[in-house]
C-alpha positions as CSV (number, residue, x, y, z in Angstrom):
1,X,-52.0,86.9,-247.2
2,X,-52.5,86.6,-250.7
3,X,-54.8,82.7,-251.3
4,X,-54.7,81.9,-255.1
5,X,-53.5,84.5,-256.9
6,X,-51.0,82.5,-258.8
7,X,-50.8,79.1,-261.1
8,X,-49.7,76.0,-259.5
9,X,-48.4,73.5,-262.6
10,X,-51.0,70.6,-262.4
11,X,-48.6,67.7,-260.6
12,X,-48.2,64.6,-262.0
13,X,-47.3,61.3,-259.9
14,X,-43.4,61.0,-259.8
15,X,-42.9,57.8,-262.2
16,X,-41.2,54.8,-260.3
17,X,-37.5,54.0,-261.3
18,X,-37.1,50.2,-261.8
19,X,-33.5,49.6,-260.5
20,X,-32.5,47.1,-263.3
21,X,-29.2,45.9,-262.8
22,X,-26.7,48.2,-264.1
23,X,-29.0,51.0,-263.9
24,X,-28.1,54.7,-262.7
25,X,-30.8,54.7,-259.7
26,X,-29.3,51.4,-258.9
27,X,-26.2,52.3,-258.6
28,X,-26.4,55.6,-256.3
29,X,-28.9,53.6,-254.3
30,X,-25.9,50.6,-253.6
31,X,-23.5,53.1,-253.5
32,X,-26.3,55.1,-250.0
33,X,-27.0,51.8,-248.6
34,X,-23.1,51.3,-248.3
35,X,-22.2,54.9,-246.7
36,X,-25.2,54.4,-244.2
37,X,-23.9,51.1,-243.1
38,X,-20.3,52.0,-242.8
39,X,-21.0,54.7,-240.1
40,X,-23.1,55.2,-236.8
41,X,-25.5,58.2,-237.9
42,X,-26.1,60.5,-234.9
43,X,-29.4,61.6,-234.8
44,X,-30.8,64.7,-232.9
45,X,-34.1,65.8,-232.3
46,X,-34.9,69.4,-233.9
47,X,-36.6,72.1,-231.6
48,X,-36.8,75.4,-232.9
49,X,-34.6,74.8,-236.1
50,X,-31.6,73.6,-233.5
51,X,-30.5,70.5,-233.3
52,X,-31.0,68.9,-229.3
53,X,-29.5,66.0,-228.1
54,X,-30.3,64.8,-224.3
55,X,-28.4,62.3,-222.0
56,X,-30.4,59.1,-223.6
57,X,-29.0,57.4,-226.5
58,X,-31.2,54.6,-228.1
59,X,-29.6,52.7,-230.7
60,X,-30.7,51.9,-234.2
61,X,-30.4,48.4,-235.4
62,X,-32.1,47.0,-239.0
63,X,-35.0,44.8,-238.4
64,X,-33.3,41.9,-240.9
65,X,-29.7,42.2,-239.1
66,X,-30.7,43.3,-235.6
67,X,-26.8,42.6,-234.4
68,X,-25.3,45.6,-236.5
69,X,-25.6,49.3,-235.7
70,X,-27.2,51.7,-237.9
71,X,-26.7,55.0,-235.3
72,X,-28.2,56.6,-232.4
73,X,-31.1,58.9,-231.8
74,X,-31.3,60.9,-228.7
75,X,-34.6,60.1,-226.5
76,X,-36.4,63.1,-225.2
77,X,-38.5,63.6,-222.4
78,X,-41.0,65.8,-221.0
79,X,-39.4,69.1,-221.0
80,X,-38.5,68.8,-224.4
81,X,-41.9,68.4,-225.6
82,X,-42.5,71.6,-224.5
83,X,-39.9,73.4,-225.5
84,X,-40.9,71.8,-228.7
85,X,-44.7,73.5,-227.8
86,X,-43.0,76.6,-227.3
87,X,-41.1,76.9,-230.5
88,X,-44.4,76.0,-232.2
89,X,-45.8,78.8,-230.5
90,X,-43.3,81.5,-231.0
91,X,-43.1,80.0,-235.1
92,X,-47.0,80.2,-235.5
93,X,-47.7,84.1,-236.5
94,X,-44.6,84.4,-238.6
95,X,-45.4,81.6,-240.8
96,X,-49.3,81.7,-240.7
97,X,-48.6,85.0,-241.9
98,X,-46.3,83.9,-244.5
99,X,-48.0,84.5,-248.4
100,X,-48.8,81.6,-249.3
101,X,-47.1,81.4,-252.4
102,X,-44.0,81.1,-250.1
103,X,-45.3,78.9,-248.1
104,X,-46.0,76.2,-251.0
105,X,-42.8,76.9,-252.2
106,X,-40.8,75.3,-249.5
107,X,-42.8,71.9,-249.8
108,X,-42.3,72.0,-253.8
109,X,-38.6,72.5,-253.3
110,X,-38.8,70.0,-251.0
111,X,-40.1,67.2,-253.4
112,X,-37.5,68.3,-255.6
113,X,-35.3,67.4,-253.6
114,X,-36.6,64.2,-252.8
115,X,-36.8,63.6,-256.6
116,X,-32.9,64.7,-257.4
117,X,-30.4,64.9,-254.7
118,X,-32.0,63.3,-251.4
119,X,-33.7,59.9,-253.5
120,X,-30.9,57.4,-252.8
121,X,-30.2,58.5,-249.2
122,X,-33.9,58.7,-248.2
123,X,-34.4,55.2,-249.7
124,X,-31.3,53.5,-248.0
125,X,-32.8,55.2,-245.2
126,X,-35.7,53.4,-245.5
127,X,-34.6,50.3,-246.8
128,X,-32.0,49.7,-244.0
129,X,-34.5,51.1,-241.1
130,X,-37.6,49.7,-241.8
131,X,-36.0,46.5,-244.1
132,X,-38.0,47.5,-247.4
133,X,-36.7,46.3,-250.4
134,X,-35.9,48.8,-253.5
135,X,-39.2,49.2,-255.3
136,X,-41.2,49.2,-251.7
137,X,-39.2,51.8,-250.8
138,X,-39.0,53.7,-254.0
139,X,-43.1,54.0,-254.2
140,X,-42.8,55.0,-250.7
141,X,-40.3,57.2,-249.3
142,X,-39.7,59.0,-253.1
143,X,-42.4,58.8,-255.2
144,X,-45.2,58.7,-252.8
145,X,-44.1,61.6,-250.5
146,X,-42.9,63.6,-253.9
147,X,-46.5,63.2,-255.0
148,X,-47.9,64.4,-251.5
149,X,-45.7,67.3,-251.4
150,X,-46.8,68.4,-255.3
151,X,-50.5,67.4,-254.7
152,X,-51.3,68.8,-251.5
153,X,-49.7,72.0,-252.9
154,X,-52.3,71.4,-255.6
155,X,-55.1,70.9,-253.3
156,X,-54.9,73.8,-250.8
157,X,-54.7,76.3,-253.7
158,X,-58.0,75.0,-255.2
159,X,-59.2,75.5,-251.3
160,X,-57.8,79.0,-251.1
161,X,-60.1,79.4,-254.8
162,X,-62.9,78.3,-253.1
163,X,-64.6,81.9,-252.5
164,X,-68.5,82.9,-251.8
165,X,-70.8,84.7,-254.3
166,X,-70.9,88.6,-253.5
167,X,-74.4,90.4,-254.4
168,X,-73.4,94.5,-255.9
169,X,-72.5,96.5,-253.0
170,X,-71.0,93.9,-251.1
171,X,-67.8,92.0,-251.2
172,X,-67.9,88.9,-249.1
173,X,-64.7,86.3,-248.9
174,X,-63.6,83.5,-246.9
175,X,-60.7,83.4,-245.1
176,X,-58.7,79.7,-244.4
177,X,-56.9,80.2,-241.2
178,X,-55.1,77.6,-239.6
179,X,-56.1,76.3,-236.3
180,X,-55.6,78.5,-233.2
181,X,-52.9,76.4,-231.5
182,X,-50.0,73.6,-232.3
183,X,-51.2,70.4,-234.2
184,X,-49.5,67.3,-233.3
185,X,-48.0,64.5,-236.0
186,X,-47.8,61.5,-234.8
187,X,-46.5,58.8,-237.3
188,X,-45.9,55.0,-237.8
189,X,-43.0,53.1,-238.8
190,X,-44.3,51.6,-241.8
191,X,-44.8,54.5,-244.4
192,X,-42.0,57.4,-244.9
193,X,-44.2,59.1,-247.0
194,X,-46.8,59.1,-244.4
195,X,-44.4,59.9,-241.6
196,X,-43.6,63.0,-243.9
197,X,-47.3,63.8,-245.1
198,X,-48.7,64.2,-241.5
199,X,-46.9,67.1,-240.8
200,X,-46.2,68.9,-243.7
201,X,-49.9,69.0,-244.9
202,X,-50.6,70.4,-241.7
203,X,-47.8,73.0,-241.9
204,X,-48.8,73.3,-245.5
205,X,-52.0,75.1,-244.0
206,X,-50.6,77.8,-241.9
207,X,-49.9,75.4,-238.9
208,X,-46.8,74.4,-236.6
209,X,-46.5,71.2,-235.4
210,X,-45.0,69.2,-233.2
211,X,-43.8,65.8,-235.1
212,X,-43.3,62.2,-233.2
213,X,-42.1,59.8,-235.5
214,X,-42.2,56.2,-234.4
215,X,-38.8,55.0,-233.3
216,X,-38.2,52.1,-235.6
217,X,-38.9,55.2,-238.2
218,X,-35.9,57.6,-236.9
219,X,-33.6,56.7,-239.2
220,X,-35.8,58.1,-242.7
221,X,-37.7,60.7,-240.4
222,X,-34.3,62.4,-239.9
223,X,-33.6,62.7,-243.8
224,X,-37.1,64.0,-244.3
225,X,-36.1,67.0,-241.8
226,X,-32.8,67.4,-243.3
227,X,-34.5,67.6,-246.8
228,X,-37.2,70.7,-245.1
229,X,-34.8,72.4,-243.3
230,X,-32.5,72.4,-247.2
231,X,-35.9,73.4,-248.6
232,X,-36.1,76.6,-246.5
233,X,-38.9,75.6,-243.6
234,X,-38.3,77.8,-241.5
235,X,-37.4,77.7,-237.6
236,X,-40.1,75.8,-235.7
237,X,-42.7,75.0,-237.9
238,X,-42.4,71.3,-237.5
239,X,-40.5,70.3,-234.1
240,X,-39.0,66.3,-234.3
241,X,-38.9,65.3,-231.3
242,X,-38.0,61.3,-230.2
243,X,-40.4,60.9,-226.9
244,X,-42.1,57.9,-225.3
245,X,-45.5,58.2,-226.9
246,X,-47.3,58.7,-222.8
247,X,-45.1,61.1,-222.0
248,X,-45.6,63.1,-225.1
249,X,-49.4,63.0,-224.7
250,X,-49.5,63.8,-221.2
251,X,-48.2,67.4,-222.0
252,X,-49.6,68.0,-225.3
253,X,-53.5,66.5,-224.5
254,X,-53.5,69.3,-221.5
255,X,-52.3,71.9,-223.2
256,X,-54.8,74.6,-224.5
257,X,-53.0,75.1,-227.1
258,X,-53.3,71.6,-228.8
259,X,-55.3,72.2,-231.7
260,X,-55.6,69.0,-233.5
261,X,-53.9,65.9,-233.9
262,X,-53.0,63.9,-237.3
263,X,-52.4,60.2,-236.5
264,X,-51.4,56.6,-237.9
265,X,-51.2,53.8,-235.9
266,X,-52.9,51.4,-233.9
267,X,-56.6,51.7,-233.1
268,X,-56.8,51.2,-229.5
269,X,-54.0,53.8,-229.1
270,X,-56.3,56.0,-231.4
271,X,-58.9,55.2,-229.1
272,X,-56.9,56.1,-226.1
273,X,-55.7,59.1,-227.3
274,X,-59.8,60.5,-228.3
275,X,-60.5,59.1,-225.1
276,X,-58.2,61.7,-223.5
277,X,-59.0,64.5,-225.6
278,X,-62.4,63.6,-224.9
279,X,-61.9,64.2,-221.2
280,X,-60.0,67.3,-221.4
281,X,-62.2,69.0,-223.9
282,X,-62.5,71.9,-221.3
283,X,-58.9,72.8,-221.1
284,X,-58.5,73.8,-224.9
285,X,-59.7,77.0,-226.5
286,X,-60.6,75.3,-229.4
287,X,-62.3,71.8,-230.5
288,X,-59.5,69.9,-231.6
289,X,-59.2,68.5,-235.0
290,X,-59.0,64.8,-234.5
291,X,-57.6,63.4,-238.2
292,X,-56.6,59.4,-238.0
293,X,-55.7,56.5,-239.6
294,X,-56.2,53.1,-238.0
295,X,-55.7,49.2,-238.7
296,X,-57.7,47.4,-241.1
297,X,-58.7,43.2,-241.8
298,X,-58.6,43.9,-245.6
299,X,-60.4,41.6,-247.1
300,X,-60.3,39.7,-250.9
301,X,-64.0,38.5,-252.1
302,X,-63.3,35.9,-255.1
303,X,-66.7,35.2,-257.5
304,X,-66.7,32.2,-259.1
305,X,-66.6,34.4,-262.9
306,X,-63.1,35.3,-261.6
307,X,-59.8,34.8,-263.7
308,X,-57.6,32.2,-261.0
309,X,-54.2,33.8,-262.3
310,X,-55.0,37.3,-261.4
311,X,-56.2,36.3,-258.1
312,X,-53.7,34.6,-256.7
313,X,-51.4,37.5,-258.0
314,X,-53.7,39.9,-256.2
315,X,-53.2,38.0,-253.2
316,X,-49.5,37.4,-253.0
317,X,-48.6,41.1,-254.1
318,X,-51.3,42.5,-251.6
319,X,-51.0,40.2,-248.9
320,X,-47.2,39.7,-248.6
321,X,-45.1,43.0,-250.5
322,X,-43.4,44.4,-247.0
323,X,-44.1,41.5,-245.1
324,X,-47.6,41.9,-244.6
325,X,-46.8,45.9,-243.0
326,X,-49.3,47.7,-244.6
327,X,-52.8,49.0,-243.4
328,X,-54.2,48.1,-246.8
329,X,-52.9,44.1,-246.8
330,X,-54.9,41.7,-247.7
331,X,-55.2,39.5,-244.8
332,X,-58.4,37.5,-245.3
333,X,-59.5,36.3,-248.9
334,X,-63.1,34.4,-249.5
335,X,-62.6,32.2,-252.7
336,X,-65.0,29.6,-254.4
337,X,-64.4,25.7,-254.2
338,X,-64.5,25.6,-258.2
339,X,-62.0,27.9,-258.2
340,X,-59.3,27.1,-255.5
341,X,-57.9,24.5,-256.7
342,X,-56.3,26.9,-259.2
343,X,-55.2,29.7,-257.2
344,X,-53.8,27.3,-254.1
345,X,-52.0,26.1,-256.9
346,X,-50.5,29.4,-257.8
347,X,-50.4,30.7,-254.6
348,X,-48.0,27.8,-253.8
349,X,-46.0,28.1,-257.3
350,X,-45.3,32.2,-256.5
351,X,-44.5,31.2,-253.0
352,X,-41.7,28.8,-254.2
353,X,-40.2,31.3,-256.4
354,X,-40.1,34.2,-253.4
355,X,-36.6,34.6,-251.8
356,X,-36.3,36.3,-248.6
357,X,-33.3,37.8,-246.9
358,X,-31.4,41.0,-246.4
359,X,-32.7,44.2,-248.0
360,X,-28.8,45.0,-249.7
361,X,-29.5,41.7,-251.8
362,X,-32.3,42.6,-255.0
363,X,-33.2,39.7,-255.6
364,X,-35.0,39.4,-252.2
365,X,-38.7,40.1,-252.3
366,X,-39.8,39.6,-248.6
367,X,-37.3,40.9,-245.8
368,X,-37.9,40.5,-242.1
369,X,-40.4,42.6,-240.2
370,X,-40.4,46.0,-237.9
371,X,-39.0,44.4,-234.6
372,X,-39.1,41.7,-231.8
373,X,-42.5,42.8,-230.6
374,X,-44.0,42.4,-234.1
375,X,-42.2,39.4,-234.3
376,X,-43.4,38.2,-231.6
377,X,-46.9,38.6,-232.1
378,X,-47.2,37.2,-235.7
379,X,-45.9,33.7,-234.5
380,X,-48.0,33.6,-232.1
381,X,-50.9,33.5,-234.4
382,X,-49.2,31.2,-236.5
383,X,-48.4,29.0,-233.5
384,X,-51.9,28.8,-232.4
385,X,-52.8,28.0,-236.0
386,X,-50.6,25.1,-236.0
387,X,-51.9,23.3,-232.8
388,X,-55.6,23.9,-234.1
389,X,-57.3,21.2,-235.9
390,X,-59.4,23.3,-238.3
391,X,-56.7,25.2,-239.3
392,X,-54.0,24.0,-242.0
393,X,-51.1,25.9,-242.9
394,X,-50.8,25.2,-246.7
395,X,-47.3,27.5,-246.9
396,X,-45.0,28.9,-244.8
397,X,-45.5,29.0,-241.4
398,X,-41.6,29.2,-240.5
399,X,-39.5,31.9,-238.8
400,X,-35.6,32.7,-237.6
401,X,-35.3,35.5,-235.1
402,X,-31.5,34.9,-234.8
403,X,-30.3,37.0,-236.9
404,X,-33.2,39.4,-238.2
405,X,-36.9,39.3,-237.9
406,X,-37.5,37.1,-240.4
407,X,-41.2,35.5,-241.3
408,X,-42.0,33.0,-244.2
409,X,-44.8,34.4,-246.1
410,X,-47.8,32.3,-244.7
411,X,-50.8,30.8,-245.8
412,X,-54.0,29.4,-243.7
413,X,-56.4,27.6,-244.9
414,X,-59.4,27.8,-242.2
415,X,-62.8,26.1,-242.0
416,X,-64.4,28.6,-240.0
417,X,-64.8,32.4,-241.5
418,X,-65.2,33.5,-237.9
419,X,-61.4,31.7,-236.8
420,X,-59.3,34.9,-234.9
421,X,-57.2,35.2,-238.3
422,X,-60.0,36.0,-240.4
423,X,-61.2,38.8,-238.1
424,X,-57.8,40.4,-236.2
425,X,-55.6,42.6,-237.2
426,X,-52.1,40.5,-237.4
427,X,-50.0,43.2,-239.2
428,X,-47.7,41.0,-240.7
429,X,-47.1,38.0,-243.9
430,X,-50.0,35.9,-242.8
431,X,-53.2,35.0,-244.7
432,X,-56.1,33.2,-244.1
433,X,-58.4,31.8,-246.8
434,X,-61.9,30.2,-246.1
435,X,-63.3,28.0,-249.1
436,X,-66.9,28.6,-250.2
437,X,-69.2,26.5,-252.3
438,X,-70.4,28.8,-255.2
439,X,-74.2,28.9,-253.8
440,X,-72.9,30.4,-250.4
441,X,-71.8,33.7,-252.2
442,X,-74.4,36.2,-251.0
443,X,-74.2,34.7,-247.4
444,X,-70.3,35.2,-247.4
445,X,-70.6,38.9,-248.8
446,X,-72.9,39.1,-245.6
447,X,-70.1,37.8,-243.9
448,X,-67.2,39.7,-244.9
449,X,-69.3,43.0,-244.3
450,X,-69.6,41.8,-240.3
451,X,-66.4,39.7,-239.7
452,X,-64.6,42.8,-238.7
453,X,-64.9,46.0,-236.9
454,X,-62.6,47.3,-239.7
455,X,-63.7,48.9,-243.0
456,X,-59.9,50.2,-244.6
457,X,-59.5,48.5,-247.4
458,X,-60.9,45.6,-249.7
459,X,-61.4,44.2,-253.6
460,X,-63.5,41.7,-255.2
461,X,-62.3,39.6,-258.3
462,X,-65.4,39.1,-260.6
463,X,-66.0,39.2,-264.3
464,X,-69.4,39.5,-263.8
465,X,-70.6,42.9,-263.9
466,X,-73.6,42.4,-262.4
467,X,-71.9,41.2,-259.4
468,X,-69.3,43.5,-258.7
469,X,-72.1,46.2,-258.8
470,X,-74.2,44.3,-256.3
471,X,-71.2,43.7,-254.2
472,X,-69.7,47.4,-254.6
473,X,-73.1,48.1,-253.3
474,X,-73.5,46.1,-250.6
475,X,-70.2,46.4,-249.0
476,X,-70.0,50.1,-249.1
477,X,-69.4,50.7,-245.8
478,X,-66.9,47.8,-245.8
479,X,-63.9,49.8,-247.1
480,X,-63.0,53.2,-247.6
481,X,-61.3,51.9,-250.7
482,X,-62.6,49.4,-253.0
483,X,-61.1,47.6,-255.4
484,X,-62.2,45.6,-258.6
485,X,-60.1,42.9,-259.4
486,X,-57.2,44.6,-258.3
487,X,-55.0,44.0,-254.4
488,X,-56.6,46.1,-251.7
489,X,-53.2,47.8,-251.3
490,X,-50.7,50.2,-253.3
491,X,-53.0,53.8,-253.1
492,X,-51.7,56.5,-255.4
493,X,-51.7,60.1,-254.4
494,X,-54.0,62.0,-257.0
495,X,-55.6,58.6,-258.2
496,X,-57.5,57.2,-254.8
497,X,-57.2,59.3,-252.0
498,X,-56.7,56.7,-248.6
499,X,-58.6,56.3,-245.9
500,X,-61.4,54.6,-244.2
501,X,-64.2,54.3,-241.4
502,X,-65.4,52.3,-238.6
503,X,-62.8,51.5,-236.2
504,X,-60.4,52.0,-239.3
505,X,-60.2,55.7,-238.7
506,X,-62.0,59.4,-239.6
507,X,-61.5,58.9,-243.4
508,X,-60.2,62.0,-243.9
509,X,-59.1,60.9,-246.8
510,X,-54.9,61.6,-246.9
511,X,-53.7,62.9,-250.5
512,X,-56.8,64.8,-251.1
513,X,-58.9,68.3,-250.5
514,X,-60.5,66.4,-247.9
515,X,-57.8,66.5,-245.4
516,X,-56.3,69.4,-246.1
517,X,-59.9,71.4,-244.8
518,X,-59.5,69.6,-241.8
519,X,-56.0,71.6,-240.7
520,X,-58.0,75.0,-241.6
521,X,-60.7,77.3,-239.7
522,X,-62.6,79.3,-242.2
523,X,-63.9,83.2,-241.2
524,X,-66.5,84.7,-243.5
525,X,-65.4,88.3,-244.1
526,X,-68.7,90.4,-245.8
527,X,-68.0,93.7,-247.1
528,X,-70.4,96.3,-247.4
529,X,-68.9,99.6,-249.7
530,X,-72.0,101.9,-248.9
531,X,-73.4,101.4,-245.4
532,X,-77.2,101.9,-244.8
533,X,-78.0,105.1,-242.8
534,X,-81.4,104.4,-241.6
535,X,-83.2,101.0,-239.9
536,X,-86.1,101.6,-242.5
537,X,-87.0,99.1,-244.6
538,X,-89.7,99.5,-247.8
539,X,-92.4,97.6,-246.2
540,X,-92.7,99.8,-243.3
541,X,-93.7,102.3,-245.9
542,X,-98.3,103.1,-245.7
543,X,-100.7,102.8,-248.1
């Protein structure tokens, strides 16, 4: 293999289109959301580079008009997962193999694609499937997974530089090979770009993999393997495969070929799944690589020295843009008595002017969540905040499952930091603020550092500099990424590499170096040109 023996451009982040009305983006992107609705897609799974379809049909439905019928994917069980292992397997020396020029190639075409041709129809894919609006899904399924395609291409060839000092005589060089064995990609339904980043960066590296996307995420995940398979990956380097998520692990987690897994999700099935590679640690020939990305309680710390506009624009665009569906959301914010009265009014103004509907309409900026479970689960919080007496819902609070999945953006106001909302994971439009007095501040930065097990994301809104230092300090462990007077959300590849710690994950930091050594196994290769020819050494020599 030849490692870094060529120039990779320096990538810059894809610039967002704005979709003004009129506009040519906004156009072709009308003109994809029409064709997709029009027609059922049929979607099959991909083992091997084939496409396989079984006897289960699931159907695809849009979470804000569950009625009408996007397509159908094709459910597999457990003998295709390892068919899926086996075309890994048979894939792994041809493409590890591969110069690596070649290989990076592939994933750079790829992005171009995205970029050109495949923008609209991976957008509509997203927007329709996952009920994103325009710009969510424009900085997610195109511009974000362009910039992790040209980045990561970027990243692994400064790792390939990375080579060892040689003294004369000796030529010694390190050798990134991927792992010895499949790695497995398993994805949520909330990110494109991540459902696409998981297994390409590993791939990227030398690796095949075997890809399970969520099922609310079918519908985009198929476009992203389309867009490979144009690109020239080729035959069973990544395997898509729809399978219930127990069924998929009980074959992969006991087979000794499972080298590593790259995960976002939940934590307690993160926690499951460690568990169970845990106890099967003698059945592999390797240590698996355990990469993931949990849930988070991301928190907004207000000082006092804080401007009341650009917090309560923090917290709607943090806490509510794609209904609350992100890792990173704000979902608990501490703000001072002197200044609430300011941002609730805000808060309540912004509110107001938010409509929320059906993804086809622009002028929507919430649209309904991922599906009935979700749904669900959110209004049950916001039930139980309704029949409790220190808990006020100051907006919102309303929901219509009828026709989609549709929850009102929602505001609680609590009187105890410790109240459920404040410390669990919700995953949805609802956030809970707890008013300080000014003279509680260090006590509540105590507070938001122990409230939750989960250290993703969080910001703090201060003019004071001395503060924000003393807080960046003390909550350091609090969040893998920390942000000053900014939302907790919206990470750019290239700019802040994502990830955190605790029970929010490895923080293996996706869209960075960091992840990318993760999905390799360095051997040390010294080479000596002229071999010694006796054990002698000049001390043994007398007086």
């Amino acid at each position: 293999m030849s490692f870094g023996l060529f120039n990779v451009p320096t990538p810059v982040n894809e610039p967002v289109k704005e979709y003004r009305p009129g506009s040519p983006e906004r156009e072709a992107l009308k003109k994809a959301l029409v064709e997709y609705q029009s027609k059922e897609s049929d979607i099959p799974m991909y083992i091997g580079g084939a496409e396989v379809r079984s006897d289960r049909k699931l159907r695809i439905a849009p979470p804000h008009d569950h009625q009408h019928t996007l397509g159908y994917f094709y459910e597999g069980d457990k003998q295709h997962v390892e068919k899926a292992i086996q075309a890994a397997s048979l894939a792994k020396d041809g493409w590890a193999n591969l110069s690596w020029e070649h290989r990076a190639s592939i994933f750079l075409k790829a992005a171009e694609l995205i970029a050109g041709p495949y923008r609209a129809r991976i957008n509509a894919a997203t927007m329709l499937g996952q009920s994103k609006n325009a710009y969510q899904a424009e900085i997610d399924s195109a511009c974000e997974l362009i910039d992790f395609l040209r980045f990561n291409v970027h990243y692994a060839t400064d790792i390939y530089r990375q080579q060892p000092n040689s003294s004369p005589g000796v030529w010694n060089r390190l050798e990134y090979r991927p792992l010895e064995g499949f790695v497995f990609a398993l994805t949520p339904f909330n990110f494109t770009a991540i459902a696409g980043n998981l297994p390409t960066s590993a791939a990227m590296m030398g690796n095949t993999v075997i890809w399970k996307p969520a099922y609310t995420q079918i519908l985009s995940a198929s476009v992203i393997m389309e867009v490979l398979q144009k690109a020239g990956l080729p035959d069973g380097v990544i395997n898509l495969i729809y399978v219930d998520g127990p069924v998929a692990g009980q074959v992969i987690f006991n087979h000794p070929d499972f080298a590593g897994i790259h995960f976002t999700g939940s934590t307690a099935v993160f926690q499951q799944i460690w568990g169970t590679i845990g106890a099967n640690i003698h059945k592999y020939k390797t240590y698996p690589r355990i990469v993931g990305e949990t849930g988070g309680k991301d928190f907004v710390l207000v000082h006092e020295s804080a401007s009341a506009d650009e917090v309560a624009t923090g917290l709607v665009r943090g806490a509510f843009e794609y209904q609350g569906q992100k890792c990173s959301a704000a979902s608990r914010a501490y703000i001072p008595s002197t200044l609430w009265p300011a941002v609730e009014s805000r808060l309540k103004q912004f509110l107001e002017e938010m409509k929320m509907g059906v993804v086809n309409d622009f002028t929507n900026f919430i649209n309904a969540v991922i599906d009935e479970r979700a749904f669900k689960k959110i209004t049950s919080y916001i039930d139980e905040a309704r029949n409790n007496e220190s808990v006020e819902i100051i907006a919102g609070g309303n929901y219509d499952g009828t026709k989609g999945y549709f929850i009102e953006p929602t505001i609680l106001l609590v009187k105890d930091p410790t109240y459920r909302t404040m410390c669990e994971e919700i995953f949805g439009p609802v956030l809970s603020i707890y008013v300080y007095e000014p003279s509680e501040f260090e006590s509540i930065v105590q507070i938001v550092n122990t409230t939750s097990p989960y250290a993703l994301t969080g910001s703090i809104f201060a003019k004071d500099r001395y503060v924000i230092e003393r807080v960046a300090k003390a909550l350091q462990n609090a969040a893998g990424n920390f942000y000053i007077n900014d939302k907790p959300t919206g990470a750019v590849v290239g700019q802040q590499p994502f990830g955190g710690a605790r029970a929010s994950g490895t923080n293996d930091k996706a869209g960075s170096a960091l992840n990318l050594y993760r999905w390799v196994s360095a051997r040390t290769i010294k080479e000596t040109y002229v071999s010694p020819t006796s054990f002698e050494y000049p001390f043994l020599e007398g007086e």
